[in-house]
C-alpha positions in Angstrom: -1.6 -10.2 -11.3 -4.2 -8.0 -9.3 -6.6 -9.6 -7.1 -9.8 -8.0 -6.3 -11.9 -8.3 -3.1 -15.3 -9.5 -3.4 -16.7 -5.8 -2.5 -14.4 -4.3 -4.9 -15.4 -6.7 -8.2 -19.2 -6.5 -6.9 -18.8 -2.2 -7.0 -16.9 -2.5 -10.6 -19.7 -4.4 -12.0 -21.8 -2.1 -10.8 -20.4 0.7 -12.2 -19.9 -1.0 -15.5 -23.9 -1.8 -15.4 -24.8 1.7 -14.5 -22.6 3.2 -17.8 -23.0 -0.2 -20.1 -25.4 1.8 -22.7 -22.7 4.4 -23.2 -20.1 1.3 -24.3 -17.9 0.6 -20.9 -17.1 -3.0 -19.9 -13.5 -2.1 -18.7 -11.9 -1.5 -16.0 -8.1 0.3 -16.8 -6.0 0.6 -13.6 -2.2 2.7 -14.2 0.1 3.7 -11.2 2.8 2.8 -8.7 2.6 1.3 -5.8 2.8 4.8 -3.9 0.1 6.1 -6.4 -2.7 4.6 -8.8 -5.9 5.4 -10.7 -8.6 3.3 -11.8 -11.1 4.5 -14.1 -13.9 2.8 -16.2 -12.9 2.6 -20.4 -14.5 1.1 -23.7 -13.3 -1.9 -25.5 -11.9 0.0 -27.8 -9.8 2.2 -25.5 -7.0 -1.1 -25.1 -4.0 -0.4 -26.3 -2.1 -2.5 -28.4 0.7 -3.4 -25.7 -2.0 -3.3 -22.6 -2.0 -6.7 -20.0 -5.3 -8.1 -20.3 -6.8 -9.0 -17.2 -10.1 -10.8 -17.3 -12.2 -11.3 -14.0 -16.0 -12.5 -13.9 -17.8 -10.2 -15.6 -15.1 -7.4 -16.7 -11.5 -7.0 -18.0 -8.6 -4.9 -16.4 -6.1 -2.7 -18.9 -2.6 -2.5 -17.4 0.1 -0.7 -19.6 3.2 -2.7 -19.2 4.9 -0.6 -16.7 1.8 -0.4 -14.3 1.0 -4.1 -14.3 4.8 -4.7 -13.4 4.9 -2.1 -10.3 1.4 -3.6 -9.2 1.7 -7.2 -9.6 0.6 -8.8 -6.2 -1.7 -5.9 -5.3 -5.3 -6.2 -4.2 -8.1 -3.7 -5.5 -10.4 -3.0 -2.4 -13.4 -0.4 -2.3 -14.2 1.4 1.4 -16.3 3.5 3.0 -16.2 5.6 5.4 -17.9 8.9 6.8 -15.3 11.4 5.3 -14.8 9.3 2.4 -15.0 6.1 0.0 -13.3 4.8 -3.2 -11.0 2.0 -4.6 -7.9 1.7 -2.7 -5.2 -0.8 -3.6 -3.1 -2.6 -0.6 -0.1 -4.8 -0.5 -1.0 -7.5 1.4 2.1 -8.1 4.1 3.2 -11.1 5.9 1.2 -13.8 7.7 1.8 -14.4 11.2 1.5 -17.4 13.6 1.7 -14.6 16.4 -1.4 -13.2 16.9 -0.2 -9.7 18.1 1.7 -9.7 14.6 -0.7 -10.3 12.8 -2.4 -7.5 14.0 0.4 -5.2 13.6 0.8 -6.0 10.2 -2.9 -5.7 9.1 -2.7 -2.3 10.8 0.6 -1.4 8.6 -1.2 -3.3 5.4 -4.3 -0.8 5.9 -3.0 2.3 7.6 0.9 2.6 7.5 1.7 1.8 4.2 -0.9 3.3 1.9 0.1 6.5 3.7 4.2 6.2 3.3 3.6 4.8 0.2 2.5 8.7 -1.0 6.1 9.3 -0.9 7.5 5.9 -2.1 8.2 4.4 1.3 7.4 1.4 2.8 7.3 -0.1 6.6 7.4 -4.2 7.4 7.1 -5.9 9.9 10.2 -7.9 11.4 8.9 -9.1 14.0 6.9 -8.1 17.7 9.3 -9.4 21.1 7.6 -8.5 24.3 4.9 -5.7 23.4 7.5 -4.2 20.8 7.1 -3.9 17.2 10.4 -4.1 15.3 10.4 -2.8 12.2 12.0 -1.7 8.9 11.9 1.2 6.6 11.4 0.7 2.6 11.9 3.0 -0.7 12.0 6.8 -0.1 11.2 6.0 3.9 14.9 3.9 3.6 17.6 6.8 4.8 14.8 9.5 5.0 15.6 12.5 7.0 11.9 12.4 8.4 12.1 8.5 9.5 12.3 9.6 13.2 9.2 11.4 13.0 7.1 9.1 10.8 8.2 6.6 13.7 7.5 8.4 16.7 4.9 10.8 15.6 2.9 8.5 13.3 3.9 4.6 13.3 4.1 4.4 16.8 1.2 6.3 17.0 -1.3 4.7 15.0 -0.1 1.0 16.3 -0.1 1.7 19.9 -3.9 3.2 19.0 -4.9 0.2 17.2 -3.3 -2.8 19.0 -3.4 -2.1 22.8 -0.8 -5.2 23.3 2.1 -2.7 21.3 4.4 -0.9 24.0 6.7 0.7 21.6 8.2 0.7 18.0 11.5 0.3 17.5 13.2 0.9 13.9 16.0 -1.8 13.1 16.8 0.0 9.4 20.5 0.9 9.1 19.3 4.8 7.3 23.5 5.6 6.1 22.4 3.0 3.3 19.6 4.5 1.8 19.7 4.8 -2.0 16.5 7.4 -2.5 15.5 8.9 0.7 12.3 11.4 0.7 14.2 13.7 2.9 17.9 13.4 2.6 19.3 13.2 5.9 21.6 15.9 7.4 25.5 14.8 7.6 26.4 13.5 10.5 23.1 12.3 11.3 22.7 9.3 13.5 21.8 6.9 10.8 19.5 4.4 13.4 17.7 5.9 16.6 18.8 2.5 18.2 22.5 3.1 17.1 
């Protein structure tokens, strides 16, 4: 199932009002987690084998294979100065730690939408003394490029964003890595903390 923030289900009804003459009451949403599209249909555009998800005031069309790879996601609409849309999130972990939590709201809003592009993912495992330990998903799992996403991005961004981080460290053993983005080089180091 899909959840939908209050902004996102108060913008869909809006844009179902503004094109209700021409027949829309729909919402259809397809993709993967690294990639999705929502766009606004008719009643008669549900297909035969579509999920049927109803919220106040609209249904959602999933095909089979989209409602699958999204289940648990959340349907959010931003805004910002250089752009605003839907976006849909994975909401990570809760944390009694307060510094984790804010790690992983930054890597729920920032980190992941961005590896997810290339079918990786980042969580949390946990934050010991300023550091943020954590492990590399899908094509980010045994990715040539992990190293650089770490120190050149992740690292980055949380150290940015939540003052209390010190350092990253990445605890994913990369030699097991079914699907890498990048495939690493042989012979590579397979952790940077082997």
């Amino acid at each position: 199932m899909i959840s939908f923030t209050d902004v996102a289900k108060d913008r869909v009804l809006r844009f179902i009002e503004a094109q209700r003459s021409q027949g829309v009451t729909a919402l259809r949403i397809a993709g993967t987690r690294a990639e999705q599209r929502l766009w606004l249909v008719k009643p008669e555009d549900k297909r035969p084998d579509d999920e049927v998800q109803s919220e106040n005031g609209f249904d959602v069309y999933l095909d089979k294979l989209s409602a699958k790879q999204l289940d648990g996601a959340t349907v959010d609409f931003v805004e910002g100065v250089m752009q605003s849309g839907f976006r849909l999130f994975f909401v990570g972990a809760t944390w009694d730690d307060p510094v984790a939590q804010k790690v992983q709201d930054v890597i729920d809003r920032q980190i992941n939408p961005g590896v997810a592009s290339h079918g990786g993912a980042v969580a949390l495992e946990g934050v010991k003394e300023g550091v943020a330990y954590i492990r590399f998903g899908g094509g980010c799992h045994g990715c040539g490029a992990a190293d650089l996403t770490l120190k050149g991005g992740i690292e980055r961004i949380l150290r940015e964003q939540v003052p209390e981080i010190v350092g990253v460290q990445d605890v994913t053993d990369h030699s097991t890595g079914e699907n890498p983005y990048y495939a690493r080089e042989q012979g590579a180091n397979s952790s940077p903390l082997a």
